[in-house]
C-alpha positions in Angstrom: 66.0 148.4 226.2 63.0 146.3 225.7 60.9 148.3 228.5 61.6 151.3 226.1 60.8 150.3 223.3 57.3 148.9 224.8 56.8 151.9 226.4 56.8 154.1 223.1 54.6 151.5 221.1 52.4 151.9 224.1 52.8 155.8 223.7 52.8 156.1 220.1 49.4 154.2 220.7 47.9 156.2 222.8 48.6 159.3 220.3 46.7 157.3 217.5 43.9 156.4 219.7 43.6 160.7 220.7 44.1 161.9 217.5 41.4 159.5 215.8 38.9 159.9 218.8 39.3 164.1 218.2 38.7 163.3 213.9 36.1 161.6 215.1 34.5 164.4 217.1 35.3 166.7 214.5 33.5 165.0 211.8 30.5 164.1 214.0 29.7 168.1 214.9 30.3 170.0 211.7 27.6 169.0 209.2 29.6 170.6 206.5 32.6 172.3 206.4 36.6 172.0 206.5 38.5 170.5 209.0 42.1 171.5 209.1 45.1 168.8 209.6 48.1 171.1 209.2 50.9 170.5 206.6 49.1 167.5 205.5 45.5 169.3 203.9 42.3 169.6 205.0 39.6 167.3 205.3 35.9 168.6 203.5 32.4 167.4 204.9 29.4 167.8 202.4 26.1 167.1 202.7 24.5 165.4 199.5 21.1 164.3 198.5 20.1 161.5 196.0 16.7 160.1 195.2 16.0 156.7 195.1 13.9 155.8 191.3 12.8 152.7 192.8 10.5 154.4 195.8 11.2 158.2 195.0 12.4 158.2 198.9 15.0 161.1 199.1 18.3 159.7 201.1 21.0 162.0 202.7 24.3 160.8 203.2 28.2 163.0 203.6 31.0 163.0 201.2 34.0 163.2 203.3 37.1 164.0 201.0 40.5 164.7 201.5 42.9 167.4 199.7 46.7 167.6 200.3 48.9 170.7 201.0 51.1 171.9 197.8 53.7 170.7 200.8 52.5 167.0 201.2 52.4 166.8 197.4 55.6 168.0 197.0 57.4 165.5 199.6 55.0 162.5 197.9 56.5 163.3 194.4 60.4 163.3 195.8 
């Protein structure tokens, strides 16, 4: 019993460590855009600019921001 047991917190593991390594990849080749995650939403990756008053240097940096299904909501409200 304990070898199962090990064996699916080694397995359910493994399926975080793929599923975060393929966000990753995801995220690091779309400079903007929408990255679907099913039922739960979709992920959005924008570009924005802001300039600094203190050097007038212009910086670039991503918004990365998450929106839930109507479904997720739904289930989140029960």
């Amino acid at each position: 019993m304990m070898a199962k047991i090990s064996s699916q917190k080694q397995n359910l593991g493994e399926a975080y460590d793929l599923v975060i390594a393929d966000l990753f990849s995801k995220l690091t080749k779309i400079k903007e855009g929408v990255i679907k995650l099913g039922d739960l939403g979709v992920l959005q990756k924008k570009e924005r600019k802001t300039r600094s008053p203190a050097n007038g240097k212009t910086y670039v940096y991503y918004l990365v921001s998450f929106k839930a299904s109507p479904n997720l909501k739904k289930e989140l409200d029960k």
